[in-house]
Structures are given as C-alpha cells and as structure tokens.
C-alpha positions as CSV (number, residue, x, y, z in Angstrom):
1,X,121.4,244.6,57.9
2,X,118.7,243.4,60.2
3,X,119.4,239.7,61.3
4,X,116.2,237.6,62.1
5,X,118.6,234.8,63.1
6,X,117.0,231.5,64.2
7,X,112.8,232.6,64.1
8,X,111.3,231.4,61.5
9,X,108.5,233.9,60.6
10,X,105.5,233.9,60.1
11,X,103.5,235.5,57.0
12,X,101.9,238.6,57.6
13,X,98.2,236.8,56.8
14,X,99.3,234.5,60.0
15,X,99.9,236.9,62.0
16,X,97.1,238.9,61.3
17,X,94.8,236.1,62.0
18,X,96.3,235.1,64.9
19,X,95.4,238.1,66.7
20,X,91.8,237.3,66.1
21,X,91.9,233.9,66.6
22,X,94.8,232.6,68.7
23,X,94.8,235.2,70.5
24,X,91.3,236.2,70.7
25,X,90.8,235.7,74.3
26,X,94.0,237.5,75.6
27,X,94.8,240.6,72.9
28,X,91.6,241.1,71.1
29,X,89.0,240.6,73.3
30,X,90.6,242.9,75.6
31,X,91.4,245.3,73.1
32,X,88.1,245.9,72.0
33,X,86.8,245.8,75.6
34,X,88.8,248.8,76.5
35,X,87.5,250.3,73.6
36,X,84.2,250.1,74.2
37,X,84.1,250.4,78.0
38,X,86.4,253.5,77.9
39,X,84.4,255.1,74.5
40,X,87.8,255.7,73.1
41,X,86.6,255.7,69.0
42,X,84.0,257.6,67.6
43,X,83.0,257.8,63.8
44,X,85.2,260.3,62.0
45,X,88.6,260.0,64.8
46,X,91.3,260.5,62.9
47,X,93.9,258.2,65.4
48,X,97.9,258.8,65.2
49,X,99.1,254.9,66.4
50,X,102.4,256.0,68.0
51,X,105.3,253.2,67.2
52,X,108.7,252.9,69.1
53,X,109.3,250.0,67.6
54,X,109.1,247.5,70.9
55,X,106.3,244.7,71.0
56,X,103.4,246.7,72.7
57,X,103.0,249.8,69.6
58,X,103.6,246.8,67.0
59,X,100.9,244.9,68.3
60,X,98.7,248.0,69.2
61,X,99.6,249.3,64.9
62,X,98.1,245.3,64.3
63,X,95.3,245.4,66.4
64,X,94.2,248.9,65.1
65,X,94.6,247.6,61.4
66,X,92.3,244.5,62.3
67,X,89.5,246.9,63.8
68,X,89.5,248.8,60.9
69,X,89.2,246.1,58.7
70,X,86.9,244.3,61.0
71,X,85.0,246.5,62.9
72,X,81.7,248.5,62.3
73,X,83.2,252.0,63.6
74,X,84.3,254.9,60.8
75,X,87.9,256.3,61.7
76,X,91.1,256.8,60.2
77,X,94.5,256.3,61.2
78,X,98.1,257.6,61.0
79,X,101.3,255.8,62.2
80,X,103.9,257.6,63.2
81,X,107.3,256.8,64.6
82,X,109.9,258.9,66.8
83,X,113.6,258.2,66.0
84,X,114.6,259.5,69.5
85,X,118.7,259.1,68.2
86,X,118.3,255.1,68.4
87,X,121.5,253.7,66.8
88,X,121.8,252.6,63.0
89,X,120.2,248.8,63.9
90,X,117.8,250.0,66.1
91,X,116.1,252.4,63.1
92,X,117.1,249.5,60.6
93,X,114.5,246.5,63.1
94,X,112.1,249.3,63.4
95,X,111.6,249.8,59.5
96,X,112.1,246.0,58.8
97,X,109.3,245.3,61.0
98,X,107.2,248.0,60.2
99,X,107.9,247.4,56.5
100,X,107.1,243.1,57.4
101,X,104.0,244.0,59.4
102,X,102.2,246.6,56.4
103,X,102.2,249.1,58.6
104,X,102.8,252.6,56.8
105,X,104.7,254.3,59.2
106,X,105.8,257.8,59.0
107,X,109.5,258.2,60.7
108,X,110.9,261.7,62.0
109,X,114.0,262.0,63.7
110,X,114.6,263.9,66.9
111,X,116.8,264.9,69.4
112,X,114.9,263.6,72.6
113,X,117.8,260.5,73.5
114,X,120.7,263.7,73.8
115,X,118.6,266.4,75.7
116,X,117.3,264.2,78.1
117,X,120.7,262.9,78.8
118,X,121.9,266.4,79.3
119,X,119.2,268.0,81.4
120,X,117.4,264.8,83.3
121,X,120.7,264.0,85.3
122,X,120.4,260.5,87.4
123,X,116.4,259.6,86.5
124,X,116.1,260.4,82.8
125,X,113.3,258.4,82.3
126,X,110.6,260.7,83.1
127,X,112.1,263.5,81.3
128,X,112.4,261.4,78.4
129,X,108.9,260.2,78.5
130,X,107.7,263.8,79.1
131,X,109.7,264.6,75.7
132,X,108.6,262.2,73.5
133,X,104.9,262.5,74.2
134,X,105.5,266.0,73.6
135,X,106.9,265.3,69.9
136,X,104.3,262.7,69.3
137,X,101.6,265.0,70.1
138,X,102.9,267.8,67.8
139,X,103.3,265.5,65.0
140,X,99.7,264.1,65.5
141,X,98.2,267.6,65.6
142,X,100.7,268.2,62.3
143,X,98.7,265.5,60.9
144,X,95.2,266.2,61.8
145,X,94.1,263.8,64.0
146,X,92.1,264.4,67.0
147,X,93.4,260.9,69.2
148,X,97.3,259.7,69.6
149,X,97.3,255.9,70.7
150,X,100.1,254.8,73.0
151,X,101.1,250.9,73.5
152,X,100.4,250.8,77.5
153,X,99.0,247.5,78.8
154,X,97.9,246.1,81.9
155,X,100.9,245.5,83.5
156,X,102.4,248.8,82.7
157,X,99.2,250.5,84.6
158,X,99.6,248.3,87.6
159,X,102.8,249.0,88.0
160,X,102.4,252.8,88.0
161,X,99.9,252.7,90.9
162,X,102.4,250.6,93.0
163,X,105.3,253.3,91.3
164,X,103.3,256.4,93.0
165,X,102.0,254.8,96.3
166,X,105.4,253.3,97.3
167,X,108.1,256.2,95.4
168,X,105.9,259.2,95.2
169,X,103.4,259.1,97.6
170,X,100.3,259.2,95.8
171,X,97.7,257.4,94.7
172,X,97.0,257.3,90.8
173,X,97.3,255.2,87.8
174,X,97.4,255.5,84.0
175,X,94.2,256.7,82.9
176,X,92.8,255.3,79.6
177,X,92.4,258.0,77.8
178,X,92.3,261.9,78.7
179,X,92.3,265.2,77.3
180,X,95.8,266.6,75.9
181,X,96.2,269.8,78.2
182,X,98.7,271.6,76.1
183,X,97.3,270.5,72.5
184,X,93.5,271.7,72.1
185,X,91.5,269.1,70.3
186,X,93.6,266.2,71.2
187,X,92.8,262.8,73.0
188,X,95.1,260.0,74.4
189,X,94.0,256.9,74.4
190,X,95.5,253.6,75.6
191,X,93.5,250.6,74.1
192,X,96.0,247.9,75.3
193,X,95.2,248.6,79.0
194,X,93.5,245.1,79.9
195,X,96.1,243.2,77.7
196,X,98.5,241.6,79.5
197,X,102.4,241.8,79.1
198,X,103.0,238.3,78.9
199,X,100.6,237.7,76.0
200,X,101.7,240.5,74.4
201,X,105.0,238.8,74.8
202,X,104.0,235.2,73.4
203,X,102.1,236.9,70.4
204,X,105.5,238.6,69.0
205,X,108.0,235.6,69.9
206,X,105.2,233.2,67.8
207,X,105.4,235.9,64.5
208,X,109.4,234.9,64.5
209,X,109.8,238.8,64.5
210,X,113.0,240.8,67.3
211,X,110.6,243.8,68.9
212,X,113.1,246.2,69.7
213,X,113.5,246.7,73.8
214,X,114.0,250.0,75.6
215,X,116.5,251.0,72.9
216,X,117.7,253.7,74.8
217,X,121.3,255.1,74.7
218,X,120.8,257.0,78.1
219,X,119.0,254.6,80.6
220,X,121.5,252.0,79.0
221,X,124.3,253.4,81.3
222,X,121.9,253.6,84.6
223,X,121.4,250.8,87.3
224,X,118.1,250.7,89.4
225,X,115.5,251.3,87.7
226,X,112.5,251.1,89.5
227,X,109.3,250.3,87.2
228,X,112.1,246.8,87.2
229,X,111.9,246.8,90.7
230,X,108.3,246.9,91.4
231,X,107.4,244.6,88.6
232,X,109.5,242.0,90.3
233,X,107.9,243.2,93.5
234,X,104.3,242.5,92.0
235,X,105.6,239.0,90.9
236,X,106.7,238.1,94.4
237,X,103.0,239.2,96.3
238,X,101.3,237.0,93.1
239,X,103.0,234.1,94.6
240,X,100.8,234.2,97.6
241,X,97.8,235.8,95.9
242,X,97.3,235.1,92.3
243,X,95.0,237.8,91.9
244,X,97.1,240.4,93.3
245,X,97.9,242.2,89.9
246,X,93.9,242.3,88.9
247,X,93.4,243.6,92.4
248,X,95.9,246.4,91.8
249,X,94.1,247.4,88.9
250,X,90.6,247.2,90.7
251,X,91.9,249.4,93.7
252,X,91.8,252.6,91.1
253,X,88.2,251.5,90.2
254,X,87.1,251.4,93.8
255,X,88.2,254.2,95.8
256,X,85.8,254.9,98.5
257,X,85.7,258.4,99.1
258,X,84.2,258.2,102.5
259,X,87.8,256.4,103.6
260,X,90.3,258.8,102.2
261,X,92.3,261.6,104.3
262,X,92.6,264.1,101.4
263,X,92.7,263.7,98.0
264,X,93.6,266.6,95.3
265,X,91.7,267.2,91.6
266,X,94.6,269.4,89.4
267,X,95.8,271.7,91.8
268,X,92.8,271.5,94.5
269,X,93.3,269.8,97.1
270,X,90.8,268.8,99.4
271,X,90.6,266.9,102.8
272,X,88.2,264.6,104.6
273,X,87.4,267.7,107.4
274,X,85.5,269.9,105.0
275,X,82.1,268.2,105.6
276,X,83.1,265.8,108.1
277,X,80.5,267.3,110.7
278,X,78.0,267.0,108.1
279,X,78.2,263.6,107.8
280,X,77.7,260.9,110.4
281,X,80.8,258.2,111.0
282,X,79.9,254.7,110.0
C-alpha cells in the first residue's frame, strides 16, 4: 500500500490551478516560453509525455494537460511509463500518483535496471539513460507519435555543461529539442528547460503528493556521483555570483565562434587555422 503519511493533499482541481496561478511566474510561464521560443508544438503532434514517476515528468504530464486544455495549439498526447525493474512500492507511488493526478498512463515493464547493472560496470548511469531513451522512443513510435517529451529542467541543463567542460572535456549542453537519429520521424523535446528545480520542487511538496526519487536499484549501491557533485559545485560559485547558474545557461547561447580553438559538428571536426589567414585578428 502506498502511504502518503503526514501531507495532506490537495485535490486534483487545486493542483491543476495552481500551476497556472501560483505558479504562473516560475512553471508555466516558463513552460510555455520554451515552447514557443524553441517551436517545439505544431498542430497535429502527436506527443508521448514520458513519466518515471519523480517530480519533473509529473509536473511536465500536468503542465501538458493544462496546455491542452488551455492553449490554442491542436495536438494530441500519449503518456507512457517505463517500469525499468523499480521494486513493488516504487510501481505502487508511480500508479497512485498517476492515478491521483488524471493522468492516463500507459505502463510497460522492462529489463533496463538488470542489464545496465550487468554491462555498465562502475558508471551505470549513462548506460542506463542511453537504455531507457531507447525503450521510450520505441514505445512512442509503437504509438504513433511524432515528439517524446522528457522532464529536463534548468538546472539539469546547467549542470550538463559544467558535467562535459570539467569531466569530459567538451563543451555542450542539453539541447531542447532535436531530431531522433535512430527513429525516423521522431522529435525530443524538453519543455521544462527554463523551469527551475527548486520550484519544481515547492509545486510537488504543496500538492501533499511523495514524487518518487532516482528509484534505482543499481546506482543505489554506488558512491560519487558526479551530476551530485557539480550541482553542489554550482551552489557554492552562486554564493559569490547569484547569477552564475543563468550565466551557465547563457554561455551555450553565446559562443563566439571567432574565440574558439576547434570545435566539431557530428563527426567533423574543425579548427580555428582553416581560414585564419583569411581573416584579420581583432
């Protein structure tokens, strides 16, 4: 039995209203700004809303429901949720909530939680990641839609670009949407990308509903994980410069090409010397 001890909840009409009202300022203008800056709905999308069950997809599966209901666009939606191999109370919070909520979801199992335990050895997470957008892609195409909507936010694109220039030696970020390479015809899109964490995080806490967390049965036995890491990194530089997480963010927006060494698009790489005698230094 799921235990919603000590929360008292709200009704679903609360909640729905909240998101346009309360929360109007920090979820759904921010939603809908992504949406239209990014041109991530057209009339006639058929959108999968994928749903792990944790506080970003619920609020995403909310803030879709609200657009629809709301908005002027013409678009239909799917949700679908991956049971990765969560245990017995995980799957029972993710159906209570769902069920709460009035979301419709659609729930197939998988392996993903096993194999990546197998086969991803000490840093499981990418694998894992890798596996499940994989699944969620195939049952999205199964479905017939055209777009699959994931639950990223703000902070979670932030923290890649610090992720890739500090661990991996790159530069890039979570792109709002893009074009499925291995399944023709479909379209991620991330319409959370301005929200932040932290109201994401004071919307579910005042519906008196338990989001699940990771819920993972592999990355539950590791220590070090660095996405924790450099979040608590970002939180130490906002100390002395408030705007440093915005600034992150902005720094993907304003690369100036004239100031870069080399830089790659796919598989091409390219380097500063190809026209530099062409141009004149500044």
């Amino acid at each position: 039995m799921v235990n919603m001890e000590e929360k008292e909840l709200k009704s679903l009409h609360e909640i729905e209203r909240s998101i346009i009202k309360n929360y109007r300022k920090y979820i759904w203008v921010k939603f809908v700004k992504a949406i239209n800056e990014y041109d991530m709905i057209q009339d006639g999308d058929k959108i999968a809303v994928a749903i792990s069950g944790g506080k970003d997809s619920l609020l995403l599966a909310k803030c879709f429901q609200e657009l629809k209901k709301h908005g002027k666009m013409d678009f239909d939606l799917e949700f679908i949720a991956m049971d990765p191999g969560y245990k017995k109370e995980n799957r029972e919070l993710l159906e209570y909530n769902c069920n709460y909520l009035g979301i419709p979801v659609k729930i197939h199992d998988s392996d993903v939680f096993q194999v990546a335990d197998k086969v991803a050895g000490e840093n499981p997470c990418y694998m894992c990641a890798r596996m499940r957008r994989g699944n969620l892609y195939n049952k999205a195409k199964e479905l017939g839609c055209n777009k699959l909507a994931l639950g990223h936010h703000f902070n979670d694109v932030i923290e890649t670009i610090m992720l890739n220039v500090l661990f991996a030696g790159n530069f890039k970020t979570m792109m709002p949407k893009l074009h499925s390479d291995n399944f023709e015809g479909l379209e991620l899109i991330r319409p959370l990308y301005y929200v932040k964490e932290e109201s994401i995080i004071r919307f579910i806490n005042s519906t008196g509903l338990h989001a699940l967390d990771c819920a993972c049965t592999v990355t539950e036995k590791k220590e070090g994980n660095m996405r924790f890491y450099i979040k608590d990194l970002i939180e130490e530089i906002m100390k002395k410069n408030p705007n440093a997480d915005i600034n992150i963010l902005r720094s993907a927006e304003n690369v100036n090409m004239g100031a870069i060494v080399g830089w790659k698009y796919r598989t091409e790489k390219h380097t500063f010397l190809e026209d530099y005698d062409k141009k004149e230094n500044i």
